[in-house]
N, C-alpha and C positions, 0 to 999 in steps of 0.2 A: 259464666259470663266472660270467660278469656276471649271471645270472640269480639266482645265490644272497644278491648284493647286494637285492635285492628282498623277502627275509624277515620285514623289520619293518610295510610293507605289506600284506603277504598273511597275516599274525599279524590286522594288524586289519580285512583285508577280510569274512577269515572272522569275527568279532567283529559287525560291522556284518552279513553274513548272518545271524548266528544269531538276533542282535537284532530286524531286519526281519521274520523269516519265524516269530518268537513268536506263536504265538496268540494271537488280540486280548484274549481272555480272562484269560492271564495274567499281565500286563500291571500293573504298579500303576495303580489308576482313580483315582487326589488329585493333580492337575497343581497343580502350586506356582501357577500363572498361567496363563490363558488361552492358548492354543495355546503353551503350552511346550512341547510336542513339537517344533515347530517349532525351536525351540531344539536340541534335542537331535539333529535333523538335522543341523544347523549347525555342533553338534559333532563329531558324528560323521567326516564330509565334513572338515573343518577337519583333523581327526589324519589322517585318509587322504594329502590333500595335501601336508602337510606331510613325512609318512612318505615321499613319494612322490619331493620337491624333489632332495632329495641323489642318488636310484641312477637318475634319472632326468638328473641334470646330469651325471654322469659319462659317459654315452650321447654328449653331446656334441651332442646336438641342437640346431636353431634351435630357437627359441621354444619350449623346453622347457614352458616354464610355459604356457603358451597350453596345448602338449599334455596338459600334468596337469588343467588345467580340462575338456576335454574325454574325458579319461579318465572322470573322473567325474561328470562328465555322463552319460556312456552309461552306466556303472554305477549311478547313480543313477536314470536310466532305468527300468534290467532289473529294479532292485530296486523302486520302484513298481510296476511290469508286476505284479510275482513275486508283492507282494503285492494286487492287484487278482483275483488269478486262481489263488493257490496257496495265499496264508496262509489262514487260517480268520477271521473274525472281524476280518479285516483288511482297511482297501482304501487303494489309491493314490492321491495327488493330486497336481496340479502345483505347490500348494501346498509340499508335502515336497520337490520335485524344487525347486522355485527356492531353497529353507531348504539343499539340499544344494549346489547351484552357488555361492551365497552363504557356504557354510560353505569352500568349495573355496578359492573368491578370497581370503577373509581367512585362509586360514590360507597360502596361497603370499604373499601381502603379511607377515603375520608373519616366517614364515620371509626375505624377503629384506631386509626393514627390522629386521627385533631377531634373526636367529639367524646369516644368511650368514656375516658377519665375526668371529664371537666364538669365545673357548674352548669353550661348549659345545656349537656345532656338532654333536659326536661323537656326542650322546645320538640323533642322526636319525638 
């Protein structure tokens, strides 16, 4: 049942699908700033990995974190692909994909520099 460990991930992977595969059109069109989307990549990718740090150390894996960057990598991948070729009104760039790899690193550098050691650890 290590699998069920994995819920708070897959709570927001799905989050991050529904997000990606919105129609371009429904979309708020007022960016605070310039490629803030970009941003919100970064966010997005950032809670993934971090969600990801905790049921992914318990695995006991080497280089766990290495593996969590490269999780979503390819998930960040699929989901450009997905949207190049399945959103409406949507398309991929490598852009979003480096904004999501980058969201990935600092949010496993979070988590081992301000969450590993603390009481509130539990909330991941």
């Amino acid at each position: 049942m290590k699998l069920l460990r994995f819920w708070k991930p897959a709570v927001w992977l799905a989050v991050i699908l529904v997000l990606s595969l919105i129609p371009g059109n429904k979309l708020p069109g007022i960016p605070v700033f310039p490629h803030f989307d970009k941003l919100v990549h970064a966010a997005m990718y950032f809670g993934l990995a971090v969600l990801l740090v905790k049921p992914m150390g318990q695995y006991r894996l080497k280089w766990s974190y290495l593996w969590i960057i490269l999780i979503c990598l390819v998930i960040g991948s699929l989901m450009e692909y997905f949207q190049a070729t399945l959103a409406i009104r949507r398309s991929g760039s490598w852009e979003d994909e480096l904004a999501n790899v980058s969201g990935a690193i600092l949010g496993i550098l979070f988590f081992h520099f301000l969450v590993k050691d603390y009481r509130w650890k539990w909330l991941f």
